[in-house]
C-alpha positions as CSV (number, residue, x, y, z in Angstrom):
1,X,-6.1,-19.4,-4.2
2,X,-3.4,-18.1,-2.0
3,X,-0.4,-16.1,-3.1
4,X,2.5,-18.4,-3.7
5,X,4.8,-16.1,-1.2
6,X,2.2,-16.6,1.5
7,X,4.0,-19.9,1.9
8,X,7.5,-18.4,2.4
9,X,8.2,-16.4,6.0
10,X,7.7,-12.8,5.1
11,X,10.8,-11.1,5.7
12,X,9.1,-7.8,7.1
13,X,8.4,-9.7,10.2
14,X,11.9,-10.4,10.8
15,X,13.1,-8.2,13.2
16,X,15.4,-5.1,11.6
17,X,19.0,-5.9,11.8
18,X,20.6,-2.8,13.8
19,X,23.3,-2.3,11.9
20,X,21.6,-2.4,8.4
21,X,20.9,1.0,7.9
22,X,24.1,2.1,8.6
23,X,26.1,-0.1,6.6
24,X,23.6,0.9,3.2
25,X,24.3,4.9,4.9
26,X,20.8,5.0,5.3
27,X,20.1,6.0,8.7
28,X,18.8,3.3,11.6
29,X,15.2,3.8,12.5
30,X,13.8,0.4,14.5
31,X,10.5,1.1,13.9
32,X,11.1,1.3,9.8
33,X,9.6,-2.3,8.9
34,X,6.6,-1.6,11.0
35,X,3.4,-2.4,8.7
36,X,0.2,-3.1,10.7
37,X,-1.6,-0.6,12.0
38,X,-1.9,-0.6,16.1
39,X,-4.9,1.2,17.3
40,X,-3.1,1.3,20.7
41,X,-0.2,3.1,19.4
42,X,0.4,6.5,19.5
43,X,-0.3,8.4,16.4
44,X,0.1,12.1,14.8
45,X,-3.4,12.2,14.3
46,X,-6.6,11.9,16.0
47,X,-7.4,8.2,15.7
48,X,-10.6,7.1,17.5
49,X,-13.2,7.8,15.1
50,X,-10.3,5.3,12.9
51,X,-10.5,2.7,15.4
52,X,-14.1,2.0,15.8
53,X,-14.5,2.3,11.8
54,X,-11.5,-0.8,11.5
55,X,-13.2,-2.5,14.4
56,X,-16.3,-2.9,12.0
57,X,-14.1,-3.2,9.0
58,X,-12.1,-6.2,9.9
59,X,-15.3,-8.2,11.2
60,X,-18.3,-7.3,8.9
61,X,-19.1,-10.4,7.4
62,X,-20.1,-8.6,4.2
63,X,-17.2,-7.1,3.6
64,X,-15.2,-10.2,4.4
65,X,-16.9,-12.2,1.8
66,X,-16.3,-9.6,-0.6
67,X,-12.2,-9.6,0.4
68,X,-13.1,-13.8,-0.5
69,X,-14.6,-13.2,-3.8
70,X,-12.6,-10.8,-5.5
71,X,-9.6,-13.0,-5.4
72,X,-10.8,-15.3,-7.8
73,X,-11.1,-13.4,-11.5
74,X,-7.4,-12.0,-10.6
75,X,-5.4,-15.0,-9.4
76,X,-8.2,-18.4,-10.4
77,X,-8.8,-16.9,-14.4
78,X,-6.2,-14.3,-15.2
79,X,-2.8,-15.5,-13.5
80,X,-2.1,-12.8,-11.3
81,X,-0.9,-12.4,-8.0
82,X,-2.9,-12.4,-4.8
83,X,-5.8,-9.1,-4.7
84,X,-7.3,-10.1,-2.0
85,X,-7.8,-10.4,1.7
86,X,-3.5,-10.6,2.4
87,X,-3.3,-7.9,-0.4
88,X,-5.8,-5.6,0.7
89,X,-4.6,-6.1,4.7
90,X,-0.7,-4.8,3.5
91,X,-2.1,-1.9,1.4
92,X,-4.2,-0.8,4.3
93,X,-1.7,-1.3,6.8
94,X,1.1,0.6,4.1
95,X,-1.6,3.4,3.4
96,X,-1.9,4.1,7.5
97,X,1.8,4.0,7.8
98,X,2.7,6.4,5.2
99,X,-0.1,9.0,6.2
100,X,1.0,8.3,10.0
101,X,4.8,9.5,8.8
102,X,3.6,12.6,6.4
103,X,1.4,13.6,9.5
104,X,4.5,13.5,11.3
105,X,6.2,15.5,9.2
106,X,4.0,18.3,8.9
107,X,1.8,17.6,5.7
108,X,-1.7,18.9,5.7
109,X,-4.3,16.8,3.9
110,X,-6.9,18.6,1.6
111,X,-9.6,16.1,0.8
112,X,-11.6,16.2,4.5
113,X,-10.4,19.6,4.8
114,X,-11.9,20.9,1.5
115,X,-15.4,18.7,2.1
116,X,-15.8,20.7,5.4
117,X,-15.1,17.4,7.6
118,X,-12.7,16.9,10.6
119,X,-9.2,15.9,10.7
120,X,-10.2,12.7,12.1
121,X,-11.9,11.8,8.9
122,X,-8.8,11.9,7.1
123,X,-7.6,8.5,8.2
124,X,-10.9,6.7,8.1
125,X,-11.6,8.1,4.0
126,X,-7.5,6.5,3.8
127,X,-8.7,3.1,5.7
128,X,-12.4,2.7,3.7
129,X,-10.2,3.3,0.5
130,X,-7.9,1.2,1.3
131,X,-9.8,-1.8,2.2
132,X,-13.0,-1.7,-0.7
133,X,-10.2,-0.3,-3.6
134,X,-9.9,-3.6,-5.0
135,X,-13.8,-5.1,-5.0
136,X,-14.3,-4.5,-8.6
137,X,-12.7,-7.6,-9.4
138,X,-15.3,-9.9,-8.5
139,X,-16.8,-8.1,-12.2
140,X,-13.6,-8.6,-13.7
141,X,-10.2,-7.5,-13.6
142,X,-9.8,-4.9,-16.3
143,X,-11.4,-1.9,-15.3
144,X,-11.9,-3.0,-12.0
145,X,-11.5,0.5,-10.2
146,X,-14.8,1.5,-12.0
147,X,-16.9,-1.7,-10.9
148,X,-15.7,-0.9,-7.4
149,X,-17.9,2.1,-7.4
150,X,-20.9,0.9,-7.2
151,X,-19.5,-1.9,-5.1
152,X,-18.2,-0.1,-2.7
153,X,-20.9,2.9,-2.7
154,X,-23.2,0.0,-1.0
155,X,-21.3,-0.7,1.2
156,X,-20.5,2.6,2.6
157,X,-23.9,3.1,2.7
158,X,-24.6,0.4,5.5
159,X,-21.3,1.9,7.6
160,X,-21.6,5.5,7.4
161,X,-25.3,5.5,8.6
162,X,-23.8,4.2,12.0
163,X,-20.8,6.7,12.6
164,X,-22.1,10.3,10.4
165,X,-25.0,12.2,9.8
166,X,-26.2,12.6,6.7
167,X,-24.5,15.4,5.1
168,X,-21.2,13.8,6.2
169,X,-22.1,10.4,5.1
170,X,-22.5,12.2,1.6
171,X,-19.3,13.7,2.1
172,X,-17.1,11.1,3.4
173,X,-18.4,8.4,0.5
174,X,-17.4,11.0,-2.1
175,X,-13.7,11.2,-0.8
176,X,-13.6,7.4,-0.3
177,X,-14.8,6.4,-4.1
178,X,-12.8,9.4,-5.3
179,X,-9.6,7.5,-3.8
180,X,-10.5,4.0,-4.7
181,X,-11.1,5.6,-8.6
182,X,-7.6,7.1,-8.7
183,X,-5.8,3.6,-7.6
184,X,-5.3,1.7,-10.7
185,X,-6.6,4.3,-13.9
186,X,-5.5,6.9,-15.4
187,X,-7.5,9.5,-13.4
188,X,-5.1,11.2,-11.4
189,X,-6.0,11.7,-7.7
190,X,-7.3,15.5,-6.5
191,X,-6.6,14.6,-3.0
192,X,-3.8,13.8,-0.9
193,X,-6.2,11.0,1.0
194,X,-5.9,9.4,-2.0
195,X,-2.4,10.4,-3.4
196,X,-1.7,7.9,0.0
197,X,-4.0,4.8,-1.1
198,X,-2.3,5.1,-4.7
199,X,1.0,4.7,-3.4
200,X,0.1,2.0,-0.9
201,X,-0.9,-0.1,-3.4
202,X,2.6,-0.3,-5.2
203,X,3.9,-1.1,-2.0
204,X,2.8,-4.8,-2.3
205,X,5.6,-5.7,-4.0
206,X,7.7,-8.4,-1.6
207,X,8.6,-11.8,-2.5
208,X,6.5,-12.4,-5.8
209,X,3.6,-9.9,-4.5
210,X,3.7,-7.9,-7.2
211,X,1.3,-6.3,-9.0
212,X,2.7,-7.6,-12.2
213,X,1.4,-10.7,-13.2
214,X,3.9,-14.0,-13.7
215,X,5.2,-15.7,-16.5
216,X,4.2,-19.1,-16.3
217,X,6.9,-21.0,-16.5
218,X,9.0,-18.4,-17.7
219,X,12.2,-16.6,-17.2
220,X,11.1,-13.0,-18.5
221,X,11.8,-9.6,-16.5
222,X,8.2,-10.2,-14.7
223,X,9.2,-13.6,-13.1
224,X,12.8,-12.4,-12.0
225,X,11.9,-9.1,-10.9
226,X,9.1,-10.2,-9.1
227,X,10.7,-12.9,-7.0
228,X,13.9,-9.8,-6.4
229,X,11.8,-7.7,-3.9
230,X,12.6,-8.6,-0.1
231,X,11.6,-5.8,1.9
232,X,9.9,-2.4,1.4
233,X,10.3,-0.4,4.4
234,X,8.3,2.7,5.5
235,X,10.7,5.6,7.4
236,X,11.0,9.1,8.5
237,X,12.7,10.4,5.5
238,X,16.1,13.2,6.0
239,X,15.2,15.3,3.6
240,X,11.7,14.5,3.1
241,X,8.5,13.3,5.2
242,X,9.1,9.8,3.9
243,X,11.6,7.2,2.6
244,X,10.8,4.2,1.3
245,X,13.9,1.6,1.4
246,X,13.7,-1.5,-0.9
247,X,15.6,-4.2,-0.4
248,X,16.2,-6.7,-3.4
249,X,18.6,-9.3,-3.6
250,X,18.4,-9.0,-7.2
251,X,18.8,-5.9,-9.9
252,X,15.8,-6.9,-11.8
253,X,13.6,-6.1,-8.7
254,X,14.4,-2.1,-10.2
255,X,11.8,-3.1,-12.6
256,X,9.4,-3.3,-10.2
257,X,9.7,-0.3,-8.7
258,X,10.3,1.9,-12.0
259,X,7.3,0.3,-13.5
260,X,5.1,0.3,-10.6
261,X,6.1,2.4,-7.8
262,X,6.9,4.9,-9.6
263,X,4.3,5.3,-12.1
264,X,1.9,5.4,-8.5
265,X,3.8,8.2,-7.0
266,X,3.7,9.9,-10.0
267,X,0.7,12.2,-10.3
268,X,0.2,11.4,-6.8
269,X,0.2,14.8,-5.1
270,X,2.9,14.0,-3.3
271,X,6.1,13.6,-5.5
272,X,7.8,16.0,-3.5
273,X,7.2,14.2,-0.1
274,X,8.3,10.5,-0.6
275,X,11.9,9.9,-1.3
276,X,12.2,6.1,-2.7
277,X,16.3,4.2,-2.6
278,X,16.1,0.9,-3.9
279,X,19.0,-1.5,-2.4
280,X,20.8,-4.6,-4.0
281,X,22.6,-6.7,-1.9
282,X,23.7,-9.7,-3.1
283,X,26.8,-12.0,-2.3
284,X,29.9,-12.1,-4.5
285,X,30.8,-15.6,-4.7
286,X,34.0,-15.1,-7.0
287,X,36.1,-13.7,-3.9
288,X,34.3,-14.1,-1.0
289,X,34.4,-10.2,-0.6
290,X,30.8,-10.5,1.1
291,X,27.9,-8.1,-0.2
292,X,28.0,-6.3,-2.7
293,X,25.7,-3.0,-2.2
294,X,24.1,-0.8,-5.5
295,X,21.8,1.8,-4.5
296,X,19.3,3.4,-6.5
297,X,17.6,6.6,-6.0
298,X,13.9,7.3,-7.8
């Protein structure tokens, strides 16, 4: 079963109005609403041991079936939104993005580091994470970081053998379940590999993607805050590394982002890094004034 927004034009591939980030007094960066990762781009880190790991990650047929599967105890039995292949393509994307910026701005990364493996290790432990973090559904949906363990532990398994020896396979597999156990519990992530994968995860949130489940039906805070989310857009933050701009057309959609976002960056290792504003614009149809803007800072 598809997401219900899949249907809808997804407003992160519209291309950035220029003058947007001025008149919110957030400063204008083009490249802000980016979100899939380019292997030809230019990066601030090394990114070819990266590329030929996603060039098997986006075509191995196991994998792929597994992206299939685990979609159906989350959206077909329990309601909830999409947790699969779309879902798991925008965290990885989000995850690459946001480690690209902190890169950028200088942040050094402990989990490769620490295991004695290269800096280009970083972003493949961020992309494997990304990608298998969710396969625990096909068990079930409660608890599903834990069944993705032994999931994914197979899995890695069959890839590493073909890019690491294997000392480094050993090492590379620990970082990568370390960061998929750390995405959804309580277990709070030792790493900043997979501080990033926690956060990119509560960046699914656009049009009715969130993580929070519907209300049938309903008109609760979970239906109108989920549908409130237009944009979430990745930058090179002023005072920080990172800002993450969210654009709602709706107030509610701050219950999104203090419920979800915020309980992900917190404990995340990188608190201090990621600056979030949340953004309601909405039209004032009393007066005709045009929008109105509220901004929120978490």
């Amino acid at each position: 079963m598809s997401d219900p927004a899949d249907d809808t034009p997804d407003p992160t591939e519209d291309a950035p109005d220029p003058t947007d980030g001025a008149r919110e007094g957030i400063g204008a960066d083009p490249d802000a609403d980016r979100h899939e990762y380019d292997p030809d781009a230019d990066h601030a880190f090394p990114d070819d041991r990266l590329n030929e790991v996603m060039s098997w990650l986006t075509s191995d047929e196991e994998v792929l079936a597994y992206l299939e599967a685990q979609n159906v105890n989350p959206v077909a039995r329990k309601g909830y939104n999409d947790h699969g292949a779309k879902h798991v393509e925008i965290v990885r994307d989000r995850a690459l993005r946001l480690y690209d910026l902190l890169k950028s701005g200088g942040v050094e990364f402990n989990g490769a580091r620490q295991q004695g493996l290269d800096e280009a290790d970083e972003p493949v432990i961020v992309a494997l994470a990304a990608t298998l973090h969710d396969i625990g559904h096909v068990v079930h949906r409660h608890d599903h970081p834990y069944y993705s363990i032994p999931l994914a532990a197979d899995l890695l398994d069959d890839l590493l053998a073909d890019f690491y020896g294997v000392a480094d396979q050993v090492r590379v597999k620990a970082e990568v379940l370390h960061a998929i156990l750390c995405h959804h519990t309580e277990e709070q992530p030792l790493t900043l590999e997979a501080g990033v994968v926690r956060i990119a995860d509560g960046l699914d949130m656009e049009r009715g993607r969130s993580r929070v489940p519907y209300e049938e039906g309903g008109r609760g805070i979970n239906t109108v805050s989920s549908q409130a989310i237009e944009r979430v857009s990745l930058r090179e933050g002023d005072e920080t590394p990172v800002q993450v701009v969210i654009r709602m057309n709706n107030a509610a959609g701050v219950y999104q982002v203090d419920s979800l976002l915020k309980a992900k960056i917190d404990g995340s290792l990188l608190e201090d890094r990621i600056r979030t504003v949340a953004i309601n614009t909405h039209s004032d149809g009393n007066d005709g004034n045009g929008p109105i803007v509220d901004r929120v800072e978490l």
